[in-house]
N, C-alpha and C positions, 0 to 999 in steps of 0.2 A: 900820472896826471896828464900825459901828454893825449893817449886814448881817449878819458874824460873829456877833454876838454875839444877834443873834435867830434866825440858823440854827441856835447852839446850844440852842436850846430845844427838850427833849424830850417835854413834857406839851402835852396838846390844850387848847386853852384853853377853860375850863367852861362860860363863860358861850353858847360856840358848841356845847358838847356837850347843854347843854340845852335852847335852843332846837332843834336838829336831835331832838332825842330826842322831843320834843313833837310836831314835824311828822311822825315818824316813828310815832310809837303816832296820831296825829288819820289818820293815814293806813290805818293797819291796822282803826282802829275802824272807817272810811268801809269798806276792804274788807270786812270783816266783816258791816258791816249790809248789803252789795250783795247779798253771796253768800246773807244770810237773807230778804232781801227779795223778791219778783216776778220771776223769773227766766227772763219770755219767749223764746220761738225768737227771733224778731226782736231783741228786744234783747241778747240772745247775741253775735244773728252780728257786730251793729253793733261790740260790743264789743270782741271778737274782732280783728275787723279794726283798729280802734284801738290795739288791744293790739300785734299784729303792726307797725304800723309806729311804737310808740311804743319798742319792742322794734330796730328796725333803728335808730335812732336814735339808741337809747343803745348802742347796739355802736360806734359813731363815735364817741362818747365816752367809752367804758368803763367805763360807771355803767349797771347793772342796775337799774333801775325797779322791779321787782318785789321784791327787799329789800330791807332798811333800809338807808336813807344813812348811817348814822354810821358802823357798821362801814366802808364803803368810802371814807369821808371820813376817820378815824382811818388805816387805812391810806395812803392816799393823802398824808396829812399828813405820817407818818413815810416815806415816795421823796420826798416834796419837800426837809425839811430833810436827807437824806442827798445830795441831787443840788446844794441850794445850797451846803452844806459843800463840798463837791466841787468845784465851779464856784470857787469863793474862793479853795482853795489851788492849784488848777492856775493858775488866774490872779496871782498870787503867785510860782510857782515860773516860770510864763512870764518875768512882769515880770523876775526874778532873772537868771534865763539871759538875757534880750533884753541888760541891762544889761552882763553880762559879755562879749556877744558882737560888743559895740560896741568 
């Protein structure tokens, strides 16, 4: 019951939506002063290249680097508690049927 009843929790929990929110805009700031700062060839291309496999990386994981994490983490939050709810009553209604089929 204890699983249950934190799967049914629908709201993101705050104290994680503002910490993510914080590293989220410290993030954008840091872009921001990059793309106004010195923006040599060479440090392009390095970048670039960085980018490209920080880019392949998060494709395996399904987390786009280049936007903000909360939106993808709020999402992600609400497939998790639908997939644990899930996971709970099929196991339930397994348990139920196993029992009757005894």
């Amino acid at each position: 019951h204890r699983q249950e009843k934190s799967y049914k929790i629908t709201t993101f929990p705050k104290m994680l939506q503002d910490t993510v929110s914080k590293i989220d805009s410290e993030k954008a700031l840091a872009k921001k002063k990059k793309d106004d700062g010195d923006n040599s060839d060479k440090k392009e291309g390095k970048e670039q290249e960085e980018s490209k496999a920080t880019k392949a990386e998060s494709e395996d994981a399904d987390v786009d680097m280049d936007k903000p994490i909360l939106p993808q983490l709020q999402d992600k939050f609400v497939k998790a508690q639908s997939y644990g709810m899930d996971k709970i009553q099929f196991g339930m209604f397994s348990s139920i049927y196993d029992l009757f089929e005894t």
